[in-house]
C-alpha angles and dihedrals in degrees: 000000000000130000087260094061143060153184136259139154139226157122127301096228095173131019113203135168096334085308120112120213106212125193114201133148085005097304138105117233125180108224137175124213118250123272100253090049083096092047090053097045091240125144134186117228125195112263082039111139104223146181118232144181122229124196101224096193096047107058086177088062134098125234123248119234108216099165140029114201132225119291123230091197139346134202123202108196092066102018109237138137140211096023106174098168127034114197097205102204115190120173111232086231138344080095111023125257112260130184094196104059084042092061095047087053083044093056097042096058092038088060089053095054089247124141113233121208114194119232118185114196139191100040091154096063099049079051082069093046111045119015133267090268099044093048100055080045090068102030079049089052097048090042084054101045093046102044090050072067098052092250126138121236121194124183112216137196108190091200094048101038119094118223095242084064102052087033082057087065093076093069099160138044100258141093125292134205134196114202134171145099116319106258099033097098112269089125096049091046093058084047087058088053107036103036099183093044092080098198109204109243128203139223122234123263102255092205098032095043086219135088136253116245103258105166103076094183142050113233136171121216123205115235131179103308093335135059114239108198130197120245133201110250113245127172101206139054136232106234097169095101092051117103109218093235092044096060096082092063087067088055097074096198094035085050088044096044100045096063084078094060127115101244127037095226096045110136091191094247115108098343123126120228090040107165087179089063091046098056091048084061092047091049101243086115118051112234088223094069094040086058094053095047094055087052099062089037087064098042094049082043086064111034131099131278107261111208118185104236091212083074 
């Protein structure tokens, strides 16, 4: 470092054609990684707290990324790093709710370290539907079941909800995902938010019953104290790096009521003494979520080893 340049750190918010945006001290930089990053196998995701330099004599240069910090949590499907919040957005139909893909979604971000918040769209249309009763019914049931597990469940219309309260959703200075099938809302959620962003949304497959990927990158948005970032809609998730036994620990009240158990190592299959069992009998758990435990449990059970091949 010479005397005409100097340091600063912050968060890739955008990667775009081999160029960083960095926000740091309330301002954007393009950067580019250093020359040896390739060399060293490292490179830089989007939500990645970094060190670069900054030619203070030269405003037209890039900055130059010389160190990539430490990351709290990475996903790979879409590539982002540093997620501490996950708003899992599911339509209550079009396509249909399911508990089982949540889950999935739920158990994803739980293995991560990440702290999903549950978002249900298109509340309106299940109105239509249904029926007034037999919507809230649903939208009752799902509320019940989640919240036995310590997750919070919002309800959104995108038409009747102000800006300040969707805005109020980002309550802490940290980095926010959307996931979730495409079609479900997530898009339509960040335009809530980000009015003049414009993100494209897409319609749902008639004949697949599942939506195409329509967001292509990865970007963070600045709101409020935090960064939200969009994500690419998928409709299944990665287990493989799941160990059967640890399963249990992305299920909160499985987790909570295990530890009552009679023995230690108990996974709440066959075991006697299983107090998580009981409690699904007693309706503290929702059978719903025991099912699908055991369904990943099983499927866990039966794949593959998968070795990582740096090692």
């Amino acid at each position: 470092m010479t005397d005409q340049t100097v340091q600063l750190t912050g968060t890739i918010f955008q990667s775009v054609a081999g160029f960083y945006y960095v926000w740091a001290d309330g301002t954007s930089y393009a950067t580019k990684p250093r020359g040896n990053f390739r060399h060293l196998n490292i490179k830089p995701l989007v939500g990645d707290r970094v060190v670069f330099e900054l030619d203070t004599l030269d405003e037209q240069s890039e900055g130059r990324i010389i160190e990539v910090l430490d990351r709290t949590s990475e996903l790979k499907r879409p590539a982002v790093a540093n997620v501490d919040y996950a708003f899992v957005v599911m339509a209550l139909t079009q396509p249909a709710f399911s508990y089982n893909l949540l889950d999935y979604f739920l158990v994803s971000m739980e293995a991560q370290g990440i702290q999903p918040m549950i978002i249900l769209t298109k509340y309106d249309l299940l109105i239509e539907e249904k029926g007034e009763e037999k919507a809230n019914e649903l939208v009752e049931e799902i509320k019940r079941v989640y919240h036995q597990a310590n997750y919070t469940v919002k309800v959104f219309n995108y038409q009747k909800e102000s800006h300040d309260q969707l805005e109020a959703l980002i309550e802490k200075e940290a980095i926010y995902t959307v996931v979730g099938q495409t079609g479900v809302g997530k898009s339509t959620l960040l335009n809530a938010l980000i009015p003049d962003v414009n993100i494209q949304t897409a319609a749902i497959s008639e004949s697949l019953n599942r939506g195409r990927h329509t967001t292509r990158e990865v970007t963070l948005y600045r709101i409020g104290h935090g960064f939200v970032a969009d994500t690419p809609g998928f409709s299944s998730m990665d287990l493989s790096r799941i160990e059967k036994e640890q399963l249990q620990q992305y299920f909160p009240e499985i987790w909570q009521e295990g530890a009552y158990c009679r023995f230690n190592s108990c996974q709440h299959i066959n075991e006697p003494g299983c107090h998580v069992k009981q409690a699904v009998e007693e309706e503290t758990i929702a059978t719903s979520r025991y099912n699908n435990y055991l369904d990943m449990y099983e499927k866990i059970s039966q794949a593959k080893p998968v070795y990582d091949r740096k090692k």
